[in-house]
C-alpha positions in Angstrom: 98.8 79.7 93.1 100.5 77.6 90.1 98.1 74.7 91.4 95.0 76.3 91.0 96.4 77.6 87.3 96.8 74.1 86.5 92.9 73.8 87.3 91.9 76.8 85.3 94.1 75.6 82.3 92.3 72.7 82.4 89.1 74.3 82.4 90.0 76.2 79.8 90.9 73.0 77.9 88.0 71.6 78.5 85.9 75.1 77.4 87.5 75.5 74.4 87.5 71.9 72.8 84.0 71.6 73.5 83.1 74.5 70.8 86.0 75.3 68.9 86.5 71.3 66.7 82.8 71.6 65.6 82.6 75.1 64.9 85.5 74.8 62.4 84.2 71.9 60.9 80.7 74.1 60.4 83.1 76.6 58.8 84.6 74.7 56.4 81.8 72.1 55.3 78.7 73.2 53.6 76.4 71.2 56.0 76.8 72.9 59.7 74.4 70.0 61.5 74.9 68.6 65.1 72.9 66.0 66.7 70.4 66.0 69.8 73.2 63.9 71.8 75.8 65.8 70.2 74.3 69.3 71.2 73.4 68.2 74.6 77.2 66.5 75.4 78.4 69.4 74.1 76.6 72.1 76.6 77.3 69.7 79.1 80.9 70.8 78.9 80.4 73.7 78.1 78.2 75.0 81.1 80.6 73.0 83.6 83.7 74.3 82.4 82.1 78.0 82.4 80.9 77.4 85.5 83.9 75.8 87.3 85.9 79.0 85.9 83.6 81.3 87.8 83.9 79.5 91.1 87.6 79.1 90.9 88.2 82.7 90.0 86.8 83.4 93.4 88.6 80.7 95.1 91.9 82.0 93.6 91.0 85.5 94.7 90.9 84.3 98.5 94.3 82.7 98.1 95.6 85.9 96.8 93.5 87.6 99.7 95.2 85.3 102.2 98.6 85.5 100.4 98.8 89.4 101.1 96.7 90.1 103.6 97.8 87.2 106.1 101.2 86.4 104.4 102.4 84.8 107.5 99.4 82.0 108.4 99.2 81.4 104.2 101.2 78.2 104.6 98.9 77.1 107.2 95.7 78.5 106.2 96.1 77.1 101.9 97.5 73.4 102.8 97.9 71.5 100.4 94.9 69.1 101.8 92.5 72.4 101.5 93.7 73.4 97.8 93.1 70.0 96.8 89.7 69.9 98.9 88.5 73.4 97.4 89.0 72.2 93.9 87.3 69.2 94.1 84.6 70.8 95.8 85.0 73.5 92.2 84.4 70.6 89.8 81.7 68.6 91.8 79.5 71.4 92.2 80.3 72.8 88.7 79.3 69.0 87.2 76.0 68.9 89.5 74.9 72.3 88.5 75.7 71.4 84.5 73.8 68.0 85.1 70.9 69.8 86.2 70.7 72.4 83.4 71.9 69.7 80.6 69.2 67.1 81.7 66.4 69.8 82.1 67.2 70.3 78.3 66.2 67.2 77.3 63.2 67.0 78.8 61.6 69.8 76.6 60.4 69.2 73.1 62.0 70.9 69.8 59.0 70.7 67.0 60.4 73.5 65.3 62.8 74.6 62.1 65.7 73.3 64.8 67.8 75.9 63.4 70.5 77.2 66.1 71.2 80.7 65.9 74.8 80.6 67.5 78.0 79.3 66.6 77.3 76.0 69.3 74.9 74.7 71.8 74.0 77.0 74.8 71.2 77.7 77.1 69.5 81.0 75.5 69.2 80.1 72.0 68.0 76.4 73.0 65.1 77.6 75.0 63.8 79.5 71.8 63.6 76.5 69.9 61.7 74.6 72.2 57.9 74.6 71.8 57.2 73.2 75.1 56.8 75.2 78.6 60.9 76.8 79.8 59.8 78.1 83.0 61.9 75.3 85.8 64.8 76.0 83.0 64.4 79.7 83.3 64.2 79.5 86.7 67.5 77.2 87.1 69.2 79.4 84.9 68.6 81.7 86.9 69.6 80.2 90.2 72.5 79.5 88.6 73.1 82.6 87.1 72.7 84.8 90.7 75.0 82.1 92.4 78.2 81.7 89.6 77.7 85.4 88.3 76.2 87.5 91.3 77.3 85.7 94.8 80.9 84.9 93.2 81.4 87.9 92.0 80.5 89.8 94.9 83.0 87.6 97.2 85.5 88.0 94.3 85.1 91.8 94.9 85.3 91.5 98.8 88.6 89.8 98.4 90.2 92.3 96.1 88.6 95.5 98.0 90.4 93.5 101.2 93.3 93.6 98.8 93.7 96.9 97.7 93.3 98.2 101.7 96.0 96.0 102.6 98.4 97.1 99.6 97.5 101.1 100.3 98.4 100.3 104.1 102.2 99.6 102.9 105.0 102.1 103.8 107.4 100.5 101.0 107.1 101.5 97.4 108.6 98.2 96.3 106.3 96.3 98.7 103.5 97.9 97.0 104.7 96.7 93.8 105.4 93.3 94.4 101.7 93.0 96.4 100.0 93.9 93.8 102.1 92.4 90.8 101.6 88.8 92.8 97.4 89.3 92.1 97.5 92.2 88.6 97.2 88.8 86.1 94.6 87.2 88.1 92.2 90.9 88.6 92.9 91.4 84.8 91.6 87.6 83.8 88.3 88.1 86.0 87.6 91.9 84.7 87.4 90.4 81.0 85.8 86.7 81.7 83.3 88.4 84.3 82.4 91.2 81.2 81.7 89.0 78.3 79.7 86.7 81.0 77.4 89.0 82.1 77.2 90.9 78.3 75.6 86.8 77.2 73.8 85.8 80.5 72.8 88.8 82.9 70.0 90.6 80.3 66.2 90.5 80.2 64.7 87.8 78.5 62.8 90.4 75.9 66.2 92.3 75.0 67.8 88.9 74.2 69.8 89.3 70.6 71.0 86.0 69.1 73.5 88.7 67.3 74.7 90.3 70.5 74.8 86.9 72.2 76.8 85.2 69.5 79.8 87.4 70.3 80.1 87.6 74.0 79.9 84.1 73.9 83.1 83.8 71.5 84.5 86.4 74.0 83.7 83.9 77.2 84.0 80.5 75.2 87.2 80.8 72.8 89.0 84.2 73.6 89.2 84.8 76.9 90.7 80.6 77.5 93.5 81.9 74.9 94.4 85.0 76.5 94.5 83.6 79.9 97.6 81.9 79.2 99.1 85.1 77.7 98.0 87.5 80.4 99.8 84.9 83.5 103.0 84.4 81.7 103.6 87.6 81.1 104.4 87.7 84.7 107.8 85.8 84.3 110.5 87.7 83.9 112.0 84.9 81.9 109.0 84.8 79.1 109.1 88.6 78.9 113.3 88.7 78.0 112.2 86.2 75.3 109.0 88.0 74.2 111.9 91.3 74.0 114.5 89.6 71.7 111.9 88.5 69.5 110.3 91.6 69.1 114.0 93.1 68.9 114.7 90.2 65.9 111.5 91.2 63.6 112.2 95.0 63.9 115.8 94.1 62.4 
């Protein structure tokens, strides 16, 4: 489990420093401008980090699957050689599918006021600038969008419904506890990134809102990395004594 946090911290990393340095430079300078190679490395980033988080969200929800349903073979089933092998697999598909999409984008042709309206480079926004024909863009979009967002999810919700069956099946209390405390931080991080994800990709092209889009993508792109941190530490028992006696210090 801690291994494939390290992966999603990294990913997170790698999300939010893609957007967050330039979009406080736009803040504070007068001149918010970003160039064609600039815009382009930056959605490359962007798209596989986003991606990457989607497929390892599933990937951590069949370890947690295996971890409580089959607590037993986990050891034999998540070696180390497979956790390593699944997260490689994670970034090389999540890097293939962002070359695709990031060098489909420079194919097209921008002839117009090139104003972006969004806080950073992303798909929708940069296919409404373009004056020249979107469809293979749309239509990779939307491969990708049915694979990270609709197949992913899906699996994600087998693993949990296997989950939940197995923790209602307990006789113990505490067992039922524990089972599900070992897999709360994990359902809680893919209810919020899965949300704000579908809220800025899964939406008919003619009810697109630059408005509406700007802030699910803040929700995907800067929040949701933040919390994630937040949301897993909680867990330990050590970080929530701490979190107590600081509380406990302020209100005195």
């Amino acid at each position: 489990m801690y291994f494939f946090l390290c992966n999603l911290a990294t990913m997170d990393i790698v999300c939010i420093s893609s957007v967050l340095p330039k979009a406080l430079v736009g803040l504070l300078s007068e001149e918010n401008t970003i160039s064609f190679k600039g815009c382009m490395t930056q959605l490359f980033f962007l798209v596989w980090s986003g991606s990457s988080e989607l497929l390892l969200l599933t990937v951590m929800a069949y370890d947690r699957y295996v971890a409580i349903c089959h607590p037993l073979h986990y050891s034999s089933r998540m070696s180390p050689h497979l956790c390593g092998a699944l997260t490689m697999g994670v970034w090389s598909i999540c890097a293939l599918n962002s070359s695709i999409n990031t060098g489909l984008m420079t194919r097209l042709s921008f002839c117009g006021p090139k104003v972006i309206t969004h806080f950073f480079c992303e798909i929708p926004p940069l296919l409404l600038l373009s004056c020249s024909p979107t469809l293979i863009n749309s239509i990779m979009t939307l491969v990708a969008d049915v694979f990270f967002g609709g197949i992913n999810f899906i699996l994600t919700l087998l693993s949990y419904g296997c989950i939940i069956a197995s923790i209602l099946h307990m006789r113990s209390a505490e067992g039922k506890r524990k089972a599900f405390s070992t897999c709360s931080s994990h359902l809680i991080v893919v209810c919020v990134y899965y949300s704000s994800v579908f809220c800025a990709y899964i939406s008919p092209a003619s009810s697109y809102s630059p408005e509406r889009s700007k802030v699910t993508s803040v929700l995907y792109s800067i929040l949701s990395p933040t919390l994630n941190p937040l949301i897993y530490t909680l867990r330990n028992k050590d970080v929530k004594l701490a979190l107590g006696r600081l509380l406990l210090s302020f209100s005195h």
